[in-house]
Structure formats: structure tokens, C-alpha cells
Backbone as numpy.savetxt, mean C-alpha at the origin, in Angstrom:
# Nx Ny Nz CAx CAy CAz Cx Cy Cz
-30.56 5.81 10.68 -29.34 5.97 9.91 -28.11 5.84 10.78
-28.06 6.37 11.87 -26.87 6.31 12.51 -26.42 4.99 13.07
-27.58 3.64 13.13 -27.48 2.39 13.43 -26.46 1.61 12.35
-26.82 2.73 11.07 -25.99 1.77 9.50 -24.83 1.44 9.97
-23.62 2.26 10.58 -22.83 1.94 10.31 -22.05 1.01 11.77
-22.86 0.27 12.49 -22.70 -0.92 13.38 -23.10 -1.70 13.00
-24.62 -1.99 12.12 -24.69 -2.67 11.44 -23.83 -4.05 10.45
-22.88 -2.69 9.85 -22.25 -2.09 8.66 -21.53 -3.99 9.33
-20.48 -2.92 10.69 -19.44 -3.55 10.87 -19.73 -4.48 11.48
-20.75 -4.68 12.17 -21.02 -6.21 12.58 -21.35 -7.41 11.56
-21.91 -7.25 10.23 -21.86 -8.26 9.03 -20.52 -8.23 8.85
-19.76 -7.04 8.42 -18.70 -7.53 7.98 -17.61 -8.79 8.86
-17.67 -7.87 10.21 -17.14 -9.22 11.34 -17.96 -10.17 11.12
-19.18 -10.65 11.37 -19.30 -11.84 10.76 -18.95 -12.84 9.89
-19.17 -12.12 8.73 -18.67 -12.64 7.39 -17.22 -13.10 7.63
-16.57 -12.55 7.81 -15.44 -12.49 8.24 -14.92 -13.76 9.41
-15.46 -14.19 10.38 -15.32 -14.89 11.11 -15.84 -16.88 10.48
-16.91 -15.71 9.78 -17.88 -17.48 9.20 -16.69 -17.87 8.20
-15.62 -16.84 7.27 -14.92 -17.18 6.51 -13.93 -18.06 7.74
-12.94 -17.75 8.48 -11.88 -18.30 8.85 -12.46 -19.76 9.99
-11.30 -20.67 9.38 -11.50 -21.62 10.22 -10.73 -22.58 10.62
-10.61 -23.09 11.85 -9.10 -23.66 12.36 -9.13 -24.97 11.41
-9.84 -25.47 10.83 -9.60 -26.56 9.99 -9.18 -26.45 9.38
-8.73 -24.91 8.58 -8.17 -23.98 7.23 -8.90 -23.91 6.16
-8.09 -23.48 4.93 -9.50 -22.59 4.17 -10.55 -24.20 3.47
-11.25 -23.56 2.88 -12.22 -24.22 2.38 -11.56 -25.01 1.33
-11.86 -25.34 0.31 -11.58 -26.30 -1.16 -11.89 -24.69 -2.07
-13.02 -24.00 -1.71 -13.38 -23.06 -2.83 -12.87 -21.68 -2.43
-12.82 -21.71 -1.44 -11.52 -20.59 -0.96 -10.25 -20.87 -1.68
-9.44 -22.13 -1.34 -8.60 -22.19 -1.74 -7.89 -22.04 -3.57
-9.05 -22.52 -4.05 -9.19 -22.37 -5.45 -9.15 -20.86 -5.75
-9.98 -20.42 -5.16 -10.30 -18.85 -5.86 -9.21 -17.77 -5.70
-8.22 -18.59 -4.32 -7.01 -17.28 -3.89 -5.63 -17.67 -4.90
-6.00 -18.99 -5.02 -4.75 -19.64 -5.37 -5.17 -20.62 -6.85
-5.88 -19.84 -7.84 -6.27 -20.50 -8.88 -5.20 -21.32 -9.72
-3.79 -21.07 -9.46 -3.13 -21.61 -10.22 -1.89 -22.75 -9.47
-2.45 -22.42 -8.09 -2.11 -23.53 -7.42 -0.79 -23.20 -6.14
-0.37 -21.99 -6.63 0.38 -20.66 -6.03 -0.33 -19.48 -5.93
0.13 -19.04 -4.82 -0.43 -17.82 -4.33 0.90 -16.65 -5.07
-0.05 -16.11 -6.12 0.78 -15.04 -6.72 0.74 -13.44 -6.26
1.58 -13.43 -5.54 1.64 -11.64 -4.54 2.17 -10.91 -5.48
1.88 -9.78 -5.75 2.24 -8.25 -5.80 2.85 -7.48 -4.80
4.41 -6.76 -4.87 4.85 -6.17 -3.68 5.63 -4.97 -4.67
5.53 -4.02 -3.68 6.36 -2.72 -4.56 7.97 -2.46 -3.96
8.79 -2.19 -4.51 10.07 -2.00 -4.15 10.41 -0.52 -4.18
11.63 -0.05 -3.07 11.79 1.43 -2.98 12.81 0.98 -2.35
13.74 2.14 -2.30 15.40 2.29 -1.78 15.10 1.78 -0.33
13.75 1.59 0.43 13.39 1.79 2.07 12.31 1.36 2.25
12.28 0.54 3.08 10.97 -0.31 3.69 9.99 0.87 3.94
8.94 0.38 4.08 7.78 1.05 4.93 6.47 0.18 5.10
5.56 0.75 5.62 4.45 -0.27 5.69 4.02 -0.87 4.39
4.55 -0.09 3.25 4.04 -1.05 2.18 4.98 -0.93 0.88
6.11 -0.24 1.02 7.26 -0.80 0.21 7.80 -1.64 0.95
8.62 -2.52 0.05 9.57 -3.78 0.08 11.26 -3.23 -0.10
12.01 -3.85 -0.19 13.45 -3.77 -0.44 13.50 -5.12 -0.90
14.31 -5.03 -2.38 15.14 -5.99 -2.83 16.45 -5.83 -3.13
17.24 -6.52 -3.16 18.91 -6.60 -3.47 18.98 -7.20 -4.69
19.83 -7.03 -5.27 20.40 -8.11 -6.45 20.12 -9.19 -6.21
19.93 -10.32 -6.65 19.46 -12.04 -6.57 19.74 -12.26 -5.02
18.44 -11.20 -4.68 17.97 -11.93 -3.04 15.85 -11.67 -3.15
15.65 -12.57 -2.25 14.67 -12.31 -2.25 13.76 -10.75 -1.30
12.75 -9.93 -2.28 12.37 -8.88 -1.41 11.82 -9.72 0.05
12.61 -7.99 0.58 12.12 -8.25 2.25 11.19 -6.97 2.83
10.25 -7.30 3.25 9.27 -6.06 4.26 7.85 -6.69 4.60
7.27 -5.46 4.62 6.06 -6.11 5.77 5.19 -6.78 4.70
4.78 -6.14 3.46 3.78 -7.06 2.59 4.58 -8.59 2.45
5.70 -8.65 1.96 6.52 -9.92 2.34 5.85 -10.68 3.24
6.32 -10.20 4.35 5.79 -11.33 5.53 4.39 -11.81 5.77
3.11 -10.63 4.95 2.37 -10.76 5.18 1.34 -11.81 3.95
2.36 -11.61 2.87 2.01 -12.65 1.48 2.31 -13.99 1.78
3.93 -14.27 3.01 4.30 -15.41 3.08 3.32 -15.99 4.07
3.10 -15.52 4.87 1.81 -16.22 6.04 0.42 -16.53 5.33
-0.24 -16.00 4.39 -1.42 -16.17 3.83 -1.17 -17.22 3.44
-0.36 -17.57 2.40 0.06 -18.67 1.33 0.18 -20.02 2.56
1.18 -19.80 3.27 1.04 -20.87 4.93 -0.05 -21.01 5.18
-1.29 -20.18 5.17 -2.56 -20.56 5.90 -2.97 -21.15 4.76
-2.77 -20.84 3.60 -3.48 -21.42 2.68 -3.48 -22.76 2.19
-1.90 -23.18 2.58 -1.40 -24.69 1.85 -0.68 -24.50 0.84
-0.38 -23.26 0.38 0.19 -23.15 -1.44 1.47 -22.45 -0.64
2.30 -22.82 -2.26 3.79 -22.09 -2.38 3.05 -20.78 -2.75
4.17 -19.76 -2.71 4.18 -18.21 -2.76 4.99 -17.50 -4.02
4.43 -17.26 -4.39 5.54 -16.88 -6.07 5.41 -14.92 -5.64
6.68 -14.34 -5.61 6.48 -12.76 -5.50 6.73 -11.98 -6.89
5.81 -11.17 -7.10 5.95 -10.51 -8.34 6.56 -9.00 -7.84
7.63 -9.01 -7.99 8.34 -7.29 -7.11 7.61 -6.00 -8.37
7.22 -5.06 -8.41 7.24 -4.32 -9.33 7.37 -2.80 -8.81
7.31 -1.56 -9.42 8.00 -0.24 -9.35 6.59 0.66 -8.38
5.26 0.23 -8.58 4.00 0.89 -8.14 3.05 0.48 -8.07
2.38 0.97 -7.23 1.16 0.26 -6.77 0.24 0.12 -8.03
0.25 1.44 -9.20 -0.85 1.12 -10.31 -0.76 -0.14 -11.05
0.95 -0.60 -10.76 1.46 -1.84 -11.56 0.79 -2.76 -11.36
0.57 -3.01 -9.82 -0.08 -3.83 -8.84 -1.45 -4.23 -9.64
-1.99 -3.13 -9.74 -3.81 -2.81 -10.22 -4.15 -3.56 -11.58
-3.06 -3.04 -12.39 -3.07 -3.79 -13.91 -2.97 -5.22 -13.99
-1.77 -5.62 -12.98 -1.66 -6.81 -13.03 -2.51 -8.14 -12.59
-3.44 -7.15 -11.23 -4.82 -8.29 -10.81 -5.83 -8.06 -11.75
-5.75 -6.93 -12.22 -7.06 -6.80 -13.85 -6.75 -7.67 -14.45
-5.82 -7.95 -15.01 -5.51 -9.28 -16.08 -4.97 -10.39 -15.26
-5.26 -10.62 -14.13 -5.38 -12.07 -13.31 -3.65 -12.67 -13.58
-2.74 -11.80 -13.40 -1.34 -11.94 -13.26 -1.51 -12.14 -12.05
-1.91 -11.77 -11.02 -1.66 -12.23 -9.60 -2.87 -12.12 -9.30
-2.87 -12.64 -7.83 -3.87 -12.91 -6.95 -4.46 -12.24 -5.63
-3.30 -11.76 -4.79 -3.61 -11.13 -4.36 -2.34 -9.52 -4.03
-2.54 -8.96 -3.22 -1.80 -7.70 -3.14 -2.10 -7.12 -2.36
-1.33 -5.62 -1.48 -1.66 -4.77 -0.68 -1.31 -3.75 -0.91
-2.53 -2.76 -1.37 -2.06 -1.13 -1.63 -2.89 -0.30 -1.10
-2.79 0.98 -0.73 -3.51 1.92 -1.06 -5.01 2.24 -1.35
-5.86 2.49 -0.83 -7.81 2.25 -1.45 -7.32 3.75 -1.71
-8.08 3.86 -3.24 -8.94 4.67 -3.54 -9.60 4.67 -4.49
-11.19 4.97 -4.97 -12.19 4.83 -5.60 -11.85 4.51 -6.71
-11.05 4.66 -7.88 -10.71 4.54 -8.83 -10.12 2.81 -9.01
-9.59 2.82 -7.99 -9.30 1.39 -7.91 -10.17 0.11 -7.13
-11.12 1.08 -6.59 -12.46 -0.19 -5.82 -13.34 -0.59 -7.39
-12.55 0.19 -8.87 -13.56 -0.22 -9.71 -12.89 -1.66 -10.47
-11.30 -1.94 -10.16 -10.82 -2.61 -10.48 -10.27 -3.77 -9.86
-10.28 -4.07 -8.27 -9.97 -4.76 -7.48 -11.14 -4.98 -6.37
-10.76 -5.78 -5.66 -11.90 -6.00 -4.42 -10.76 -6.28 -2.90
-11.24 -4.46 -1.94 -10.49 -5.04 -0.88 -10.67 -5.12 0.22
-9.93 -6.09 1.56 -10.39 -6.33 2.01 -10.07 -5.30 3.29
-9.50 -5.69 4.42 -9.57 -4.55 5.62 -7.92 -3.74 5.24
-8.68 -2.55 6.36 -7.33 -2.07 5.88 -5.84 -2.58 7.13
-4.85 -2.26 6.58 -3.58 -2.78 8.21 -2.82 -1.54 8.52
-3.12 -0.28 7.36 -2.19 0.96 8.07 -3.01 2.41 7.39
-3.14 3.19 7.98 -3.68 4.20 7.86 -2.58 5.27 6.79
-2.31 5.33 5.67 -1.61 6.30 5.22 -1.67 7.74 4.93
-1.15 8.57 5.31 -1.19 10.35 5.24 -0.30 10.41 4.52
-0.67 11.43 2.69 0.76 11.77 1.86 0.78 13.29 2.10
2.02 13.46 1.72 2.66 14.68 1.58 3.58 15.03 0.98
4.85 15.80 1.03 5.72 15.76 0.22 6.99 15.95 0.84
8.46 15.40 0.47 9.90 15.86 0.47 10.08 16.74 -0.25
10.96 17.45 -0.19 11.28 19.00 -0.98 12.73 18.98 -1.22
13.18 19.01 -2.15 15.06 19.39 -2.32 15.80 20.07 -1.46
16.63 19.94 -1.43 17.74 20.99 -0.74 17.79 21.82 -0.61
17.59 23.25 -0.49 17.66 24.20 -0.40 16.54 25.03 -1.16
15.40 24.35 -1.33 14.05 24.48 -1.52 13.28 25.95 -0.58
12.69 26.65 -1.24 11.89 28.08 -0.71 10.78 27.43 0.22
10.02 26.07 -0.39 9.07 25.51 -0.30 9.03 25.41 1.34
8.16 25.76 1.98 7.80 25.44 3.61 7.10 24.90 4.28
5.73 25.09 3.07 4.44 24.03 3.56 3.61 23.94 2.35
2.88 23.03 2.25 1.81 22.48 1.56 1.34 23.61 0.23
1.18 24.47 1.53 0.43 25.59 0.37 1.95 26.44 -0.53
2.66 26.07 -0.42 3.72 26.73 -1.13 4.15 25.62 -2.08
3.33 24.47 -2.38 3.59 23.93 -3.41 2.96 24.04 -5.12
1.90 24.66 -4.29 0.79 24.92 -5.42 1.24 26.14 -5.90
2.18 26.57 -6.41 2.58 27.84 -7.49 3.00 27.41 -8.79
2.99 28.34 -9.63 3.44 28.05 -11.06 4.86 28.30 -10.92
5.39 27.30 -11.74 6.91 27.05 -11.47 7.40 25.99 -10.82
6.25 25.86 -9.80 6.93 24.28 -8.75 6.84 22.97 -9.66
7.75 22.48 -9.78 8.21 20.84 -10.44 7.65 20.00 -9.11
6.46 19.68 -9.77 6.21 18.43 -8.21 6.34 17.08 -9.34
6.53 15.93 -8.37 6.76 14.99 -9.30 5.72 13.64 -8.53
5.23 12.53 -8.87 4.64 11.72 -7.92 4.88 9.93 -8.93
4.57 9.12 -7.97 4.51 7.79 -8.67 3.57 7.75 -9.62
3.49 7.04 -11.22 2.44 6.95 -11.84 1.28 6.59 -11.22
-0.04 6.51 -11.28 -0.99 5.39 -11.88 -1.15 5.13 -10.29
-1.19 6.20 -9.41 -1.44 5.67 -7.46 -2.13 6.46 -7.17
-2.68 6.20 -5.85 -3.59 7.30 -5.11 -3.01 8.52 -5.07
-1.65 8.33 -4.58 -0.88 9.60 -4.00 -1.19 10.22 -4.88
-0.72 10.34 -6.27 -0.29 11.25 -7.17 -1.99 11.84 -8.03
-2.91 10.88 -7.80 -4.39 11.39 -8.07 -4.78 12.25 -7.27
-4.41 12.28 -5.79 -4.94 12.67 -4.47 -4.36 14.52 -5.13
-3.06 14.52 -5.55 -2.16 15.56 -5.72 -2.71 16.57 -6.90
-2.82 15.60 -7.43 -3.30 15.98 -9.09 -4.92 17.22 -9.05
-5.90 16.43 -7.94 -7.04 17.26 -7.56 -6.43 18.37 -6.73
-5.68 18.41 -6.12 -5.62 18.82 -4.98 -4.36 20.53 -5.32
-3.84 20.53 -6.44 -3.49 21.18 -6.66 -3.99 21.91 -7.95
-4.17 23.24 -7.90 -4.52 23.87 -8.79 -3.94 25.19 -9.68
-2.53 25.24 -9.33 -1.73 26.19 -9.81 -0.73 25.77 -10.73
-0.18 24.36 -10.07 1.05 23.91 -11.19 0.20 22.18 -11.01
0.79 21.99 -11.90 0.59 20.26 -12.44 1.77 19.12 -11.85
1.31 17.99 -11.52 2.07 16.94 -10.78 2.75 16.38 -12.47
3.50 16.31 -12.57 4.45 14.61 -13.42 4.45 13.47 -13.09
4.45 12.42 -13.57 4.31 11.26 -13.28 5.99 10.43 -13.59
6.36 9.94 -12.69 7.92 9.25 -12.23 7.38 7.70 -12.01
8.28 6.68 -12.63 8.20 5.26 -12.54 8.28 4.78 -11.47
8.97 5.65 -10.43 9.18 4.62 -8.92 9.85 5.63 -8.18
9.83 5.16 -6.85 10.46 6.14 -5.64 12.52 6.05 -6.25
12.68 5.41 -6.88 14.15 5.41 -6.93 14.38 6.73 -8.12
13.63 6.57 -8.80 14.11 7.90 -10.20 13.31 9.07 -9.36
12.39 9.28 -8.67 12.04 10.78 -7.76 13.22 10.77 -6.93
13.73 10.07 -6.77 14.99 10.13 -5.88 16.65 10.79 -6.36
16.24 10.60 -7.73 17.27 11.08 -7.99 16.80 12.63 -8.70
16.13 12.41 -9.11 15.72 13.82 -9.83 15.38 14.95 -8.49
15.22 14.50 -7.31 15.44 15.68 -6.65 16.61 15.96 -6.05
17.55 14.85 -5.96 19.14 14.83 -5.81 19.88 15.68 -7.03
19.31 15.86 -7.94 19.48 16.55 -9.26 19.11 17.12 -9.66
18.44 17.99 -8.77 17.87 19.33 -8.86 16.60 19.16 -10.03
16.30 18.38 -10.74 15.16 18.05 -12.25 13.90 18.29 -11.13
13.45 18.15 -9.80 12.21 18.61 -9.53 12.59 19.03 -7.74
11.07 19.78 -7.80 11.17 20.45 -6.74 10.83 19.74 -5.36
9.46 19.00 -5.71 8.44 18.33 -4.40 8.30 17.08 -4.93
8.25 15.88 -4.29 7.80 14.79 -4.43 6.52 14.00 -3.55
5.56 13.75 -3.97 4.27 13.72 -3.80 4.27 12.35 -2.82
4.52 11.40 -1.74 4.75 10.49 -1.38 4.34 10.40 0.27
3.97 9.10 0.78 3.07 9.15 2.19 4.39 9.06 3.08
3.88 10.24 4.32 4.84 10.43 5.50 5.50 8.73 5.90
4.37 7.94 5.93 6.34 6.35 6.98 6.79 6.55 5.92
6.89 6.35 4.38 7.91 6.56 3.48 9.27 7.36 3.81
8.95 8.85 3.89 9.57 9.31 4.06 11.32 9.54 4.41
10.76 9.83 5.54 12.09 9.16 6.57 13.04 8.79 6.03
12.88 7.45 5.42 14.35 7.07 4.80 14.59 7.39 3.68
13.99 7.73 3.31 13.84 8.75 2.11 15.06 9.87 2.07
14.41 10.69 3.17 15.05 12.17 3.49 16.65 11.76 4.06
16.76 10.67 4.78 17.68 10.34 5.19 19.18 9.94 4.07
18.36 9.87 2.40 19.30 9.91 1.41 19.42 11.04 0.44
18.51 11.99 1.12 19.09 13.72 0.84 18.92 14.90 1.30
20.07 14.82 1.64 21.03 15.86 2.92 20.24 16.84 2.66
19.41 17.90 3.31 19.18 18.86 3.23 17.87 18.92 2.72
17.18 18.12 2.55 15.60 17.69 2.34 15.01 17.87 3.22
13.59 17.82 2.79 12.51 18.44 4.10 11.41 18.08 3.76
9.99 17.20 5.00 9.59 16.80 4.98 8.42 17.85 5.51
7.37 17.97 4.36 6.05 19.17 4.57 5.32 18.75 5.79
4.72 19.51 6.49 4.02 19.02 7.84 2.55 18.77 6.96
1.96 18.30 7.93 -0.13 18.03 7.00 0.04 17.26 5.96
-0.76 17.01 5.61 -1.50 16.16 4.80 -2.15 16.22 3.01
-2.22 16.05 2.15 -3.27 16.19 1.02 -4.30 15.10 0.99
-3.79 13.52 1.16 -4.50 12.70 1.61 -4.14 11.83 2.71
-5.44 11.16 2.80 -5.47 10.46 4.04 -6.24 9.09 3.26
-5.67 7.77 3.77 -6.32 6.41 2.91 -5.71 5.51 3.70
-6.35 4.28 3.54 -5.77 2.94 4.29 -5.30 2.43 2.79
-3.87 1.07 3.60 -3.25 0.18 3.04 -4.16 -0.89 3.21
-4.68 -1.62 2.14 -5.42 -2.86 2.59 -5.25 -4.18 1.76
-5.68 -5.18 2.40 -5.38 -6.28 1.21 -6.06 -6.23 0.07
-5.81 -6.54 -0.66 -6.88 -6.41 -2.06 -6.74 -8.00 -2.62
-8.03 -8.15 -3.64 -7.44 -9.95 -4.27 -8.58 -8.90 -5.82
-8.13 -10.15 -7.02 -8.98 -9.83 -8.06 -10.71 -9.73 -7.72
-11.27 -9.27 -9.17 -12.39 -9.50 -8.81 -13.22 -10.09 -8.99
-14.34 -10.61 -8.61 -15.07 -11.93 -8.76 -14.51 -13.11 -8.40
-14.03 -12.70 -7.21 -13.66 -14.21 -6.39 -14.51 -13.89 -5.16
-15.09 -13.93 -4.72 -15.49 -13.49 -3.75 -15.56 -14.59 -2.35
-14.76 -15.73 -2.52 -14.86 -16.83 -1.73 -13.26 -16.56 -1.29
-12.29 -16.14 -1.92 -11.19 -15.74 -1.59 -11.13 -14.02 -1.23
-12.04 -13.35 -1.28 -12.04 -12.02 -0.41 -12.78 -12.61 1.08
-13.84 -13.24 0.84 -13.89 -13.61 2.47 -12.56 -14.01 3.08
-11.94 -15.22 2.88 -10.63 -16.11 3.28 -10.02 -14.68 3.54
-9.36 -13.65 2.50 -8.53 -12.88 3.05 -8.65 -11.58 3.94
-10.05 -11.33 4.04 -10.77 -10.53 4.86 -10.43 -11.24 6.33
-11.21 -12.48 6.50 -10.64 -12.65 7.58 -9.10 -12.70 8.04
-8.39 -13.49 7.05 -6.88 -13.41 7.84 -5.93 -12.28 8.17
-7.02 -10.93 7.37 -6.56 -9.62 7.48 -6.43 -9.60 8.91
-8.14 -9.40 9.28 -8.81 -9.31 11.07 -7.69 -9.94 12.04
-7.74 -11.44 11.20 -7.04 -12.25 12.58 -5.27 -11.72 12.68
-4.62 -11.35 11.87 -3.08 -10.53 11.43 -3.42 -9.36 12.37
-4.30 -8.69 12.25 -3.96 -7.48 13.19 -4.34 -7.82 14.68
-5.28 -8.56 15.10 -5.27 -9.01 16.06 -4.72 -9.85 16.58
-3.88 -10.81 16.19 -3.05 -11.72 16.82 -1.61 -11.05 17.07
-1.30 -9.94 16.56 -0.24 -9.29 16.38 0.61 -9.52 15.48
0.26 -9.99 14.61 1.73 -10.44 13.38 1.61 -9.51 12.36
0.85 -8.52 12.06 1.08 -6.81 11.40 2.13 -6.26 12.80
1.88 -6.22 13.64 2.62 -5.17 14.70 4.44 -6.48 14.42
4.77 -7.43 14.83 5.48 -8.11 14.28 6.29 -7.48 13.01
5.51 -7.78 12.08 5.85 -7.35 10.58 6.51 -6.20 10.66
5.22 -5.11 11.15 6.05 -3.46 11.16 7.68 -3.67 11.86
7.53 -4.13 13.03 8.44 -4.56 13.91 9.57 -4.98 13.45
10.00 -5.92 12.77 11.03 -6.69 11.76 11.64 -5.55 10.91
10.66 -4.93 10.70 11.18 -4.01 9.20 11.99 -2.61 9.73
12.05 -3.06 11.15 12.37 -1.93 11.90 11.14 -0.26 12.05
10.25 -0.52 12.01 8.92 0.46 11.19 8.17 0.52 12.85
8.99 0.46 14.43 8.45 0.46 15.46 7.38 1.47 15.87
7.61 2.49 14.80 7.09 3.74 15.39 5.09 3.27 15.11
5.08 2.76 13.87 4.20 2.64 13.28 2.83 2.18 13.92
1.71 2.76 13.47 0.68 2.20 14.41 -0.45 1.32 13.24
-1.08 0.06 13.97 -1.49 -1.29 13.17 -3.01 -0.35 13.15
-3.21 -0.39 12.02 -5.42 -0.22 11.87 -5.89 -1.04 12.81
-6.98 -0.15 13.66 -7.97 -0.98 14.47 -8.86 -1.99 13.19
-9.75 -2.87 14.12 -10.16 -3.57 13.54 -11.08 -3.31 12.72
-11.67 -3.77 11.31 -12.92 -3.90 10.47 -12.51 -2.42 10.14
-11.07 -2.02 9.61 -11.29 -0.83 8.73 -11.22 -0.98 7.87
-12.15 -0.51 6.53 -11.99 -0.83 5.51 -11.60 0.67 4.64
């Protein structure tokens, strides 16, 4: 038993390697990532970059690390890049269920390995929570009382992770990091349920906010594509591998200004 999991990761590197090739992708790779002839990405938007929010402006195009990392696939691939910006990662989920897009990068967790297929992971995420202004709240365990307004993104890991994980008061569900943003600027809730790189710039747009130490969960960011392609999860499995090893995730983080950030070793899934 303890051999399984070298095993594990030596097929997957394989697989993985037999997928990529300097000639570029296959004919049936290419079909399966890019069925409509464009590579259709999924990216989430928030007031602040992070490893896996985006920033958009008024009639500009979003900028961050899934960005850079949708525009290079589509390059390896041969296809134009069409970006679908939306408010959350569950958006993300719905939209490769009904084959609106193609591929995407969010969050693993079980609920969603029943609806997507993904491939390695590129950042290790730990959630926790921001707290209002002048909040009693100090740590983790002082969120779980009756009375606390916690609030989290619909339809995501975070806010499932929260949902088990607390057993005194109940999480709400908020459309996007911009309306938790204001409702704790506006006193309407107490804690907001969201992963530490988030943060930061987060807290940095309210004065007197505070960022819980520890953890509720712990999950990788990974690529994901629909399911039953499985000739385009190889293709993007590998270009995952070869992105973190060639350095153009550390790049990416890099650009987005996100230096602190550290890239997933290899074959995490």
C-alpha cells in the first residue's frame, strides 16, 4: 500500500508527458479543448487580483494570473481565446456542466470532481475569514456563536468548507467578493468566509479589518476542463506540469504583483 501512491504519481507524470509534445497538441486534443474552434475560459473577478481572482475595468480586458494562464494554453493550442469574466467559481462549474466553456481554474472540492474533470493543481489555498471593524471576533473559534453574521461566496468550496465547519450560527450566501465587501463596510455582516492571498487587498479596503489566523480549509487551485473529454484533460494536465516548471505560474503570480506567493510542487492534484 504505501508503494500506491508513487505509483499513483508516476502514471500520472507519464500520462502527462505522453500527452505534451513539441510538435503541439494532437488533432483530437485540439478538438476536445477547443470544440468550437476557441478556447472558451472561465475567470472570476474581485476588487483584487490573487492567485485566482482576476480584475476587470470598464471596457478593458480582465487582467491576472488565470488570464495569463488561459492566454498561453489557447497559444499552445493554435486557437483564439474568448474570456467569460463571471462573479464565482460555482458560476464557473455550471457553466462547464452545460459546455459554455471549456476550460477553467478553481478550487477542488469533491462536490465538484462530480461535475468537472481536473487537472494538477498551481496554488495551494487556506480559507479563513476578514472580520469588520471593530469586531469582538479574534479567532476562528469566535466565529461559531449565535449571533455572528458570517457571509461567504455562493455555490464554492470556501463557503461549503464553512457551512460543515460551523455549528453554532449559519454562513449566507453573497454573489461575489464586491457585495461581501460592502456589507461588511456596512456593518450588514460580521465575518467573511474567503482564502488568506485574497485577503490582503481585501483588508486593505477596510480600515480597521482583521484577518483570522488558521485555517477551516485547505484545497488546491487547479485547472479543470468539462467532462468526457478526456484527450483535452491529458493536453491540459500536461501544460499544467510544464507552466509550473518552466516558470510561467511563478511569472504569472509575479505580474500580478502576488511575489509573496508560492507555485504547487509538481503532480499535485
Amino acid at each position: 500500500m504505501k508503494l500506491f501512491p508513487f505509483f499513483s504519481a508516476l502514471l500520472f507524470a507519464t500520462v502527462a508527458e505522453n500527452a505534451w509534445s513539441s510538435d503541439g497538441p494532437t488533432k483530437s486534443q485540439r478538438e476536445e479543448a477547443a470544440p468550437t474552434g476557441k478556447l472558451r475560459v472561465g475567470v472570476v473577478s474581485a476588487p483584487a487580483q490573487s492567485a485566482f481572482f482576476v480584475v476587470k475595468d470598464a471596457g478593458s480586458e480582465p487582467r491576472g494570473v488565470t488570464v495569463d494562464l488561459g492566454k498561453e494554453l489557447a497559444r499552445q493550442l493554435g486557437v483564439p481565446v474568448e474570456f467569460f469574466v463571471v462573479s464565482s467559481s460555482g458560476e464557473l462549474v455550471d457553466a462547464m456542466s452545460s459546455a459554455a466553456l471549456d476550460v477553467a481554474f478553481m478550487p477542488i472540492d469533491a462536490e465538484r470532481r462530480e461535475r468537472v474533470d481536473f487537472g494538477p493543481t498551481y496554488f495551494i489555498i487556506e480559507s479563513t475569514y476578514i472580520v469588520r471593524a471593530g469586531s469582538a471576533i479574534k479567532n476562528l473559534r469566535d466565529v461559531d456563536h449565535p449571533n455572528v453574521r458570517v457571509i461567504g461566496i455562493a455555490n464554492t468550496a470556501t463557503i461549503r468548507a464553512a457551512g460543515r465547519w460551523l455549528k453554532n450560527t449559519t454562513i449566507v450566501a453573497v454573489r461575489s467578493v464586491g457585495e461581501a465587501t460592502e456589507m461588511l463596510r456596512a456593518d450588514a455582516a460580521d465575518a467573511f468566509a474567503l482564502t488568506h492571498d485574497a485577503l490582503p487587498a481585501l483588508a486593505a479596503r477596510l480600515p480597521g479589518s482583521r484577518i483570522l489566523n488558521g485555517s477551516f480549509l485547505q484545497t488546491g487551485i487547479a485547472i479543470a476542463v468539462a467532462k468526457n473529454r478526456p484527450n483535452a484533460l491529458a493536453y491540459a494536465t500536461a501544460f499544467m506540469e510544464d507552466a509550473k516548471a518552466s516558470g510561467m505560474v511563478r511569472r504569472a503570480f509575479d505580474d500580478a504583483g502576488l511575489k509573496d506567493l508560492v507555485v504547487a510542487p509538481p503532480s499535485v492534484q
